[in-house]
Each structure stands twice: as structure tokens, then as C-alpha cells.
C-alpha positions as a printed Julia matrix, in Angstrom:
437×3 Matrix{Float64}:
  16.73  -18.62    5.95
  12.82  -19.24    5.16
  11.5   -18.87    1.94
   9.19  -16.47    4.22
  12.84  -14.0     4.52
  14.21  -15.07    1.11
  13.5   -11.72   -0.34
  15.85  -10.07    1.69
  18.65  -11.54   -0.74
  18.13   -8.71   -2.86
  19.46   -5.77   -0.52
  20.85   -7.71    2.15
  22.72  -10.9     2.95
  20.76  -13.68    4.14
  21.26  -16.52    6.97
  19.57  -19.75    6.91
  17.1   -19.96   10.22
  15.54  -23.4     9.14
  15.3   -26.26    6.88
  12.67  -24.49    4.92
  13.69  -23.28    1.83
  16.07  -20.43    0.32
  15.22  -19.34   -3.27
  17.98  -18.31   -5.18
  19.02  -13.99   -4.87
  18.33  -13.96   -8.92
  14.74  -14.99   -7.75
  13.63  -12.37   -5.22
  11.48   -9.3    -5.21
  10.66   -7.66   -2.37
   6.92   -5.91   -1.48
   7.2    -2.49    0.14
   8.34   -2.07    3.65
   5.52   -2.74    6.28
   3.94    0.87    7.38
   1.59    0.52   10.86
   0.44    3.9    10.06
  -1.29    2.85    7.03
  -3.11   -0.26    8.55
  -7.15    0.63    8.24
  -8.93    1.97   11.35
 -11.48   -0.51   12.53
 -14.72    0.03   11.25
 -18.3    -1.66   10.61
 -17.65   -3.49    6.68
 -19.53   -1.48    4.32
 -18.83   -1.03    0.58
 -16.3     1.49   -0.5
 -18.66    2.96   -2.69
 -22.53    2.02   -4.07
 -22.51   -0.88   -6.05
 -25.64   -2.72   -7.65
 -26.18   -5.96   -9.58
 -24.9    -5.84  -12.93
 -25.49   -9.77  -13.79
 -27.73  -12.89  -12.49
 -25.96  -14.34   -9.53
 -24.47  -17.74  -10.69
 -27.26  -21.06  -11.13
 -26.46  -24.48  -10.21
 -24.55  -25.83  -13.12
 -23.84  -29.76  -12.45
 -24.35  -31.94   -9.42
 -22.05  -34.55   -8.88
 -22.91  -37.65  -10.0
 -23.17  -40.58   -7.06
 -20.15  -42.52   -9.42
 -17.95  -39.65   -8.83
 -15.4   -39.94   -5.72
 -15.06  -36.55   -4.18
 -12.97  -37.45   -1.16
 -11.43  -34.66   -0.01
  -8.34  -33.72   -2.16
  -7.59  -37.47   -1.95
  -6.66  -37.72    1.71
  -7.12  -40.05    4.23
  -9.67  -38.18    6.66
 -10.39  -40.99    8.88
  -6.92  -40.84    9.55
  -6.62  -37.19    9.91
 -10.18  -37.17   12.17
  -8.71  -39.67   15.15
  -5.85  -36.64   15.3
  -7.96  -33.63   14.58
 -11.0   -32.34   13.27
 -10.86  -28.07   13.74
 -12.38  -27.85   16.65
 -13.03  -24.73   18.38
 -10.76  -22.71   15.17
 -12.64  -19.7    13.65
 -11.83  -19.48    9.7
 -12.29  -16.44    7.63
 -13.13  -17.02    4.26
 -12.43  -13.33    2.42
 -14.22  -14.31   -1.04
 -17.51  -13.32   -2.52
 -19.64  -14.69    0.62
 -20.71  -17.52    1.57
 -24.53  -18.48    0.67
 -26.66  -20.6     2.87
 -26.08  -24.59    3.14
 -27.27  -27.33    5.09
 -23.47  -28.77    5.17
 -22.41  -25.27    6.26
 -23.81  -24.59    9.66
 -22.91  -22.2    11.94
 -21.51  -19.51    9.46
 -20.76  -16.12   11.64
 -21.96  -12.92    9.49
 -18.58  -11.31    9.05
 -19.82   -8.63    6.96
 -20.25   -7.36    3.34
 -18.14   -5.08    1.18
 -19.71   -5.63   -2.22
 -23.19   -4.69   -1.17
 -25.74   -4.78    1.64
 -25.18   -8.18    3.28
 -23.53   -9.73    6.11
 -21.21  -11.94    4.23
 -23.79  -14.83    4.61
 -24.8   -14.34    0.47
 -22.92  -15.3    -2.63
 -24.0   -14.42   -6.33
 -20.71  -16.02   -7.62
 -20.53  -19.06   -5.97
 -17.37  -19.19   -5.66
 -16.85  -18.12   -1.71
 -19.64  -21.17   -1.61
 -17.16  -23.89   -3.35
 -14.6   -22.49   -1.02
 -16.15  -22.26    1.98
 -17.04  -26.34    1.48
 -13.6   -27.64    0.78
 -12.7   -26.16    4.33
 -15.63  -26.92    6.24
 -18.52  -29.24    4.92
 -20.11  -31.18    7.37
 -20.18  -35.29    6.14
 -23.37  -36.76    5.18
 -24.0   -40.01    5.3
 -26.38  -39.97    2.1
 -23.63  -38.59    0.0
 -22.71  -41.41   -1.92
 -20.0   -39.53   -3.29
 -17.64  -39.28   -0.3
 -17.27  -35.29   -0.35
 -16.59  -33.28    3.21
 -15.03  -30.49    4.28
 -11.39  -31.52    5.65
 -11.89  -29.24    9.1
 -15.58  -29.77    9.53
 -15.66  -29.24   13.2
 -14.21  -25.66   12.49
 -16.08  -22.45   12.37
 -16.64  -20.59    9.13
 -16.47  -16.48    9.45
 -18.12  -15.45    5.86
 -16.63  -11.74    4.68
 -17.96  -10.62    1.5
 -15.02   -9.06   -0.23
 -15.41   -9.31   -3.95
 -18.16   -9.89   -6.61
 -17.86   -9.97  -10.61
 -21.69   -9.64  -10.21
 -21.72   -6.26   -9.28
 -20.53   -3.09  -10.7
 -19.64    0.4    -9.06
 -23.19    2.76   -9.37
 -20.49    5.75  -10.89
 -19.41    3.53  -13.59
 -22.27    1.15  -15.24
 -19.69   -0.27  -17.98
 -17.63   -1.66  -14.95
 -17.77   -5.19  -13.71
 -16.58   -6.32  -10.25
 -16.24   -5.12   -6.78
 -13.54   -5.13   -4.37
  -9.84   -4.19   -4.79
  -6.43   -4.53   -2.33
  -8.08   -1.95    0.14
 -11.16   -3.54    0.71
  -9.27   -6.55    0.83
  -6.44   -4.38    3.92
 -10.16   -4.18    5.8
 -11.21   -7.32    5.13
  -8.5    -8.7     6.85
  -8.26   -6.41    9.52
 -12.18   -7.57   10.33
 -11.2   -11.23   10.42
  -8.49  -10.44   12.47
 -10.45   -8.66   15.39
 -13.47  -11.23   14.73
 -10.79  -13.98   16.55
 -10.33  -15.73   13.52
  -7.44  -18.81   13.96
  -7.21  -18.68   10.36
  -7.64  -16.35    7.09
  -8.22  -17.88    3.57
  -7.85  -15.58    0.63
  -8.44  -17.0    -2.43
  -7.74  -14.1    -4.53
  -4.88  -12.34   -6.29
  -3.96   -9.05   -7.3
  -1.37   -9.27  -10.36
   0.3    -6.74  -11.98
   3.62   -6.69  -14.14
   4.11   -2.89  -12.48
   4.6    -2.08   -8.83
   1.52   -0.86   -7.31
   0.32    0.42   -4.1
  -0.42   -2.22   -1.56
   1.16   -1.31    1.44
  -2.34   -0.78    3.78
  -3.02   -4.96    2.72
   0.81   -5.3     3.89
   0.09   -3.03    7.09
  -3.21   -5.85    7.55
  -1.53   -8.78    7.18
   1.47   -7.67    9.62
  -1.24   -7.25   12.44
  -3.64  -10.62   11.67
  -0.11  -12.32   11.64
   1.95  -10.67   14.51
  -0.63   -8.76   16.69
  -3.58  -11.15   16.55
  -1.8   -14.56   15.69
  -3.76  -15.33   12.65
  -2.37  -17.82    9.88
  -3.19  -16.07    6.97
  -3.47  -18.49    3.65
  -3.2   -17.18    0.07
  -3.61  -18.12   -3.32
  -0.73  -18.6    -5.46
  -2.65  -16.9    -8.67
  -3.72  -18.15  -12.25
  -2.18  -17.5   -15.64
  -4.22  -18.4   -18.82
  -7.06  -16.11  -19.04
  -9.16  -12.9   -19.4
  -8.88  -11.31  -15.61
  -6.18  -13.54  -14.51
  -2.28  -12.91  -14.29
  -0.63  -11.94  -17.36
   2.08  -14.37  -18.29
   3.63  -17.08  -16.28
   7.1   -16.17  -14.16
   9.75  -17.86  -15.41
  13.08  -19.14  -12.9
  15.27  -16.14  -12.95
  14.15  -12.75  -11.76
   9.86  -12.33  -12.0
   8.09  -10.13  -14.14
   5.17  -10.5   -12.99
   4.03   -9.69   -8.84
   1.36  -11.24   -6.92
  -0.61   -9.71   -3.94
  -0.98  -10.46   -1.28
   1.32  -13.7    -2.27
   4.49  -11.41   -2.27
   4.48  -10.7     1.4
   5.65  -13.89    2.16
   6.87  -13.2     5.62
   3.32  -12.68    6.74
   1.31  -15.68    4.63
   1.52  -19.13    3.53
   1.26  -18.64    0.0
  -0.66  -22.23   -1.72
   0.06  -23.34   -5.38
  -1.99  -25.56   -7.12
  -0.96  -29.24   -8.24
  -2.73  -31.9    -9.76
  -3.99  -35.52   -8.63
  -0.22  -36.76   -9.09
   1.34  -34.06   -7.66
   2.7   -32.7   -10.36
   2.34  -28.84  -10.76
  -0.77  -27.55  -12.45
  -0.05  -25.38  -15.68
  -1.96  -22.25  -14.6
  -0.78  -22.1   -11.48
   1.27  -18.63  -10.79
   5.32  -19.55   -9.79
   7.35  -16.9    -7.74
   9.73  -17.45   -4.98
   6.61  -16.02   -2.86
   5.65  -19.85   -3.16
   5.43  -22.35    0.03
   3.19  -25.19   -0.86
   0.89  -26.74   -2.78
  -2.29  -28.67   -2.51
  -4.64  -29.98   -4.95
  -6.62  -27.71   -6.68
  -7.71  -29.31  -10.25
 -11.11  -31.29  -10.72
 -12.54  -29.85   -7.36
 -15.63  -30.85   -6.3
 -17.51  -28.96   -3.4
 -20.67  -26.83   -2.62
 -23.37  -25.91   -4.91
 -25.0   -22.34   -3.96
 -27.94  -23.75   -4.46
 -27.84  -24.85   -0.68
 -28.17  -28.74   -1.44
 -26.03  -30.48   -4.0
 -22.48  -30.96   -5.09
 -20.71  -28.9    -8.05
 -17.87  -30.18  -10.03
 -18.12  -27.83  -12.93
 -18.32  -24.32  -13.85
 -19.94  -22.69  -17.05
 -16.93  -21.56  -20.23
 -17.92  -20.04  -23.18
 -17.96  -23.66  -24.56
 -19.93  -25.51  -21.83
 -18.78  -26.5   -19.22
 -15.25  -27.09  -17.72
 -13.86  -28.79  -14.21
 -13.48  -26.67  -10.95
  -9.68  -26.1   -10.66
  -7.74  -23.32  -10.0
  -5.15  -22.01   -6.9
  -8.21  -20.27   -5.2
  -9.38  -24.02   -4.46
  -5.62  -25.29   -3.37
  -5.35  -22.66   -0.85
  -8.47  -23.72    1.44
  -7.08  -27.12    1.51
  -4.18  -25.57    3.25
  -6.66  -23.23    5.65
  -8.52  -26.55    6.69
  -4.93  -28.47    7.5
  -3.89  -25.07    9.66
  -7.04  -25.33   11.33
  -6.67  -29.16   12.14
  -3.12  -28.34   13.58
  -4.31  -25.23   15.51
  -6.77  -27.13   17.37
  -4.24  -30.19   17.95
  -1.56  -27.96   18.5
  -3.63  -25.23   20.4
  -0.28  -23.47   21.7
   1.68  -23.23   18.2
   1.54  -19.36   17.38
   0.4   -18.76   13.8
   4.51  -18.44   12.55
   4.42  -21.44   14.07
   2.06  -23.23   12.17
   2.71  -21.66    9.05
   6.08  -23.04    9.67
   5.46  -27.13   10.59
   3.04  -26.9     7.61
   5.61  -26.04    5.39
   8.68  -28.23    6.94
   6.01  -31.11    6.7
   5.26  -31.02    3.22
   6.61  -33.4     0.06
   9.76  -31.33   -0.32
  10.83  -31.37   -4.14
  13.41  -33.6    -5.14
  15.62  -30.53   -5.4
  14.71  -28.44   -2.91
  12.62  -25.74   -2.78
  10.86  -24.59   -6.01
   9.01  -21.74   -7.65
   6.52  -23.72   -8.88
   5.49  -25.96   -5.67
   7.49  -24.14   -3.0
   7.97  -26.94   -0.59
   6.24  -29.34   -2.02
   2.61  -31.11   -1.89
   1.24  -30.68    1.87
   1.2   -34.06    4.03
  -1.63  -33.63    6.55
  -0.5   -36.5     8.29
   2.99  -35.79    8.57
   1.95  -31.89   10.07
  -0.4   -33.33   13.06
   1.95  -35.41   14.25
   3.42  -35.12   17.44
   7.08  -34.23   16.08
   8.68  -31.21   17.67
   7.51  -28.06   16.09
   9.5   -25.91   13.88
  11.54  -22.91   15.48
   9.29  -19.87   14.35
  10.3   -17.54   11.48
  11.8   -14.29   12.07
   9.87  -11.83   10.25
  10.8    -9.32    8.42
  12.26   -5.65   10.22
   9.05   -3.26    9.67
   8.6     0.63   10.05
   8.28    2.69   12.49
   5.31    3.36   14.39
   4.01    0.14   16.73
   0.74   -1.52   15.96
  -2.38    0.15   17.36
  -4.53   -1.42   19.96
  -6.93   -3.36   19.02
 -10.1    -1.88   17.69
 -14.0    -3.18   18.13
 -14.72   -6.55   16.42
 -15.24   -5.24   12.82
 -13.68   -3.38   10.0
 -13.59   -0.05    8.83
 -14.73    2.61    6.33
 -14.48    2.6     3.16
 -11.52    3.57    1.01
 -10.53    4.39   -2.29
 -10.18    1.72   -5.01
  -6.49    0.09   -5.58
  -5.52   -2.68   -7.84
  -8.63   -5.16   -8.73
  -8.1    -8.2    -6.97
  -9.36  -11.36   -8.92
 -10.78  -13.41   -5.63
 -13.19  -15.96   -7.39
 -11.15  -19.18   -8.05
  -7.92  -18.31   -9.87
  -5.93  -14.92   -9.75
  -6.44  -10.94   -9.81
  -6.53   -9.08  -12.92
  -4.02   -6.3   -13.86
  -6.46   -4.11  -13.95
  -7.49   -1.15  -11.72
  -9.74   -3.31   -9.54
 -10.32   -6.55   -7.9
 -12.13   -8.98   -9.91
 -14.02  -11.71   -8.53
 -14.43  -14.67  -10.54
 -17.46  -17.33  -10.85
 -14.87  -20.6   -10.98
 -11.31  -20.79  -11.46
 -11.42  -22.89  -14.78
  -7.61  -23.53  -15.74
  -7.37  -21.81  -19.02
 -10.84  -19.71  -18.64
């Protein structure tokens, strides 16, 4: 079986449909069922309820340095460029916006459910630094080697999240945006077209809690509108992140939207060697990984480079599993446009029977290993498609206008800005996923 149908070891017996990966029955946990009837109405994005400033949106910190290499995550682009570059492949980035760049044209307003934007503004920076590693067009002056890895693809900004802002009701509370803003986030990337969705954010709990409309949004960006939908694994190690690290026999701690791993490609984070990065989140939810320590990307300030984010200390290197993940979105948007028939399951799939597999096999840290770029635009046969999951009763519903939909309550507070979601009530948003921070 995938690892995308491994959780069905825990009330069912499993068969093994491909090569991927089959985590262990003492390893699984299972999200609720899918529910169509819960899957948000489409709607214009507006905030689920007034919000204002609460801090100064995030400065310029550090530019890199013309002696710092910031090739991007170490591989081979020329190499990757003769095969693909993204062309004609919409990406949503669900994060805290996207501001305005010169190495970032053509960014599509997607909409804004923190305040009253269009997606194309970011107080955290961190939808920025995102946003880069995906899609930043080369520059010949940049002595330090930095580009997006799919820079002929299309960015779709969606302003999901902000630790900048604070609910109106509540002027003690910091952050905006929570798992339902996040069900109609995706939902509006879905119906915008986009090829791909990157969610750098996690909502973590050591509780169940209620999900199922993000579950209901995912099932129809993956199944009904043919979206790849990438995730970040989650961070462990700090204030707003997950709580403790999952160990290898059953987890204690639950990741959203990781855990619905029939309908994402969930990213971990390694380091330069491959090796797995200490805050990154394990769970049999787990597919690949990518490099996502020492980042280097965007500055907000619409010009420069970034490599580090402010601590309570100073300053510390990017890193974090919010920056792994759009490595991943990037290589699914190289393969769409070279492989411009692959469905999504598809894709998700030749991504993940591509990558560095682990010595012994599939693991909770890495899932299936590093990703090899190279190795998933080649012209081997594709992958047979996963078989998703059974889901509820009532079909899908047609397809709505190209936007969201209203506002709904608050759920569990999503930590989008670099590493993971907090435990909390809400979705955090974070201003860098510092390892540790």
C-alpha cells in the first residue's frame, strides 16, 4: 500500500498498491472520515472576523552577502531547466501573502483572510521567503546564485495567516487564521486553477480536534480539481510550534493538514547532508523531504536576499519545514508542466517513488527519502496512481465561482509562518521558522 493509505492499518487490513512505502500498523492514526457536506461554499476571501495590526510588519533583517552561495537547495538547475522550468503551472502559496518583488512578477491577487488585501501584502515575511524558493526569477547581478527552482511558474498569493494581527474582540490575542480559514483557502486556490497548493503551515495538537471542513477541501483540490496539494511536515522546539517530537511507535502528537495523507504530499525538513533536521515533526503522515535549514530567499523589502530571521538573541538562520515544503511545490510544478497529462495522484506519486529512499525503507522521519529532481522529470514510466481513501456520502458539489467563501468560526490556530501550528485555539503565523525559536 502507499504511505498515502497506510493509516488504514489501524481498522482495516492493508494491501500493498506500490513500491512506496508502508509504515508499520503500531504507527498509524487516522484523521476523520472525509464529509463533502462540510466542504466551504465558494465565496469572495474575506476575514472571518475584524482583525487590525497588533505589531510592525517584519523589517529587512540581513541581506545576503555576495560570498554566500544560495543555489537553490543545492541542485543542479541548469540541469533541471533543459527538462523543465514550470511553465504555464499556477501555484498557490496559502501563507501570510506575498509582498511585492521585482524577482516575483506576475503574482495573481488570490485574496486576503487576515485583513483587507488581495493576498499581494505580507507583514511577516514569511509568505515572501516562501513565495521565492518556488518562484524567483534569476538575475544575472546576483552574485550569489539564488532563484526560484520553477521560475517560469505562476505564483497565486492567498493571505491566510498573520502573527501581526490580532482579532478586534480580543486585543490580548496575537495571530490570524485557523484550520477553517485555511478549508477556504484551499477551496479558493482550487477554483483559481491552481496546478499546485503549498501550505507551509501546521496545526498541532496532542488532542483530536475538529478539522474535517480542511479534510472536505483538500478531498476536492485533490480529486475534483486535480491539484497537488504540498504540506509542511511541522516544527518541534518552540513557543507556537508542536509540542514534543513523535517518537516510532504509536504518535502522540497530530499534525494538520499533514495527517490526511491520502490527499497531500506531506515535506519534512533535512539538512545540507541529508540527514534529518532535529525540529522537524516525524509521523507516518511523512513522504519526503527537502532541504529546509540555512534558507536563503526573498527579502520583503522588494530588493535583496534574506538568510536570517530576528531571535530573542539576534539573529538566527532561515530553516524550518515551512521552507522544505516549497522546494517540493516548485519540483511538482516542473513535472506538471513536463508531464502535462500526470493527474495530481499522479505526481504526488513519481515524486515520492523518485526520491532517496532510506536505507531501510520508508521512515517517520524522512518518509521516502530526500527528493531527486532529476530522477522525477525523467522520462521513466509514471507511477500507477494511489487509491484514495473510501469517503462519505454525499458527492462533491459543482464547482463554484473562482473564489472562496464566507467567513467561519475559528478552529485550531494553525502556525503557517515557517515551522509548525501551535496547540492553541488558533492558527499562528510565524515571522521565520528558526529551528529551536
Amino acid at each position: 500500500m502507499t504511505h498515502r493509505n497506510r493509516r488504514l492499518v489501524a481498522v482495516t487490513a492493508a494491501v500493498l498498491l506500490t513500491g512506496v512505502h508502508c509504515a508499520p500498523p503500531a504507527y498509524a492514526v487516522s484523521p476523520p472520515a472525509i464529509d463533502n457536506s462540510l466542504l466551504p461554499p465558494p465565496a469572495p476571501p474575506s476575514p472571518a472576523q475584524p482583525a487590525g495590526q497588533t505589531e510592525p510588519c517584519t523589517v529587512p533583517l540581513h541581506t545576503v552577502g555576495s560570498s554566500r552561495s544560495a543555489d537553490a537547495a543545492g541542485f543542479d538547475m541548469p540541469a533541471l531547466w533543459r527538462l523543465s522550468r514550470g511553465a504555464n503551472q499556477r501555484v498557490a502559496v496559502i501563507d501570510t501573502g506575498i509582498a511585492a518583488h521585482r524577482r516575483l512578477p506576475g503574482v495573481i491577487a488570490g485574496g486576503d483572510y487576515v485583513f483587507s488585501g488581495d493576498g499581494r501584502q505580507d507583514c511577516d515575511g514569511h509568505g515572501t521567503v516562501v513565495a521565492g524558493i518556488i518562484a524567483a526569477a534569476p538575475d544575472p547581478a546576483d552574485s550569489s546564485g539564488f532563484t526560484g527552482i520553477a521560475p517560469e511558474s505562476t505564483l497565486i498569493a492567498i493571505r491566510q495567516s498573520s502573527n501581526k494581527f490580532g482579532p478586534v474582540s480580543d486585543p490580548a490575542s496575537r495571530g490570524v487564521g485557523d484550520v477553517a480559514t485555511l478549508a477556504m483557502a484551499v477551496r479558493t486556490a482550487a477554483d483559481m486553477g491552481a496546478a499546485v497548493i503549498n501550505i507551509s503551515s501546521v496545526a498541532c495538537a496532542e488532542t483530536t480536534f475538529d478539522d474535517r471542513a480542511l479534510g472536505a477541501a483538500l478531498f476536492y483540490a485533490v480529486d475534483v480539481k486535480d491539484a497537488v496539494v504540498v504540506t509542511a511536515a511541522g516544527n518541534v522546539g518552540g513557543a507556537g510550534q508542536c509540542p514534543r517530537q513523535n517518537s516510532s511507535t504509536q504518535p502522540t502528537v497530530v499534525a494538520s493538514p499533514a495527517w490526511y495523507d491520502d490527499y497531500v504530499l506531506t515535506v519534512a525538513s533535512v539538512r545540507a547532508d541529508g540527514a534529518p533536521s532535529s525540529f522537524s515533526l516525524r509521523g507516518p503522515w511523512v513522504d519526503v523531504a527537502a532541504p529546509g535549514e540555512d534558507v536563503v530567499s526573498l527579502d520583503v523589502d522588494g530588493e535583496g536576499l534574506v538568510d536570517t530571521v530576528p531571535t530573542p538573541s539576534g539573529a538566527a538562520p532561515i530553516s524550518g519545514t515551512s521552507y522544505a515544503a516549497p522546494v517540493v511545490s516548485a519540483l511538482a510544478a516542473l513535472v506538471r508542466s513536463r508531464f502535462p497529462r500526470l493527474s495530481a495522484r499522479q505526481v504526488m506519486a513519481r515524486i515520492e517513488t523518485t526520491a532517496h529512499r532510506p536505507a531501510g525503507g520508508w521512515d517517520p522521519a524522512v518518509g521516502n527519502g530526500p527528493v531527486d529532481p532529476l530522477a522525477a522529470l525523467s522520462d521513466q514510466q509514471p507511477p500507477a496512481s494511489p487509491v484514495p481513501r473510501s469517503v462519505q456520502a454525499a458527492p462533491p458539489p459543482a464547482p463554484g465561482p473562482r473564489h472562496g467563501y464566507p467567513v467561519a468560526a475559528a478552529g485550531t490556530v494553525v502556525c503557517l509562518i515557517g515551522l509548525a501550528v501551535a496547540a492553541s485555539a488558533r492558527l499562528r503565523r510565524r515571522s521565520g521558522d528558526v529551528a529551536g525559536d
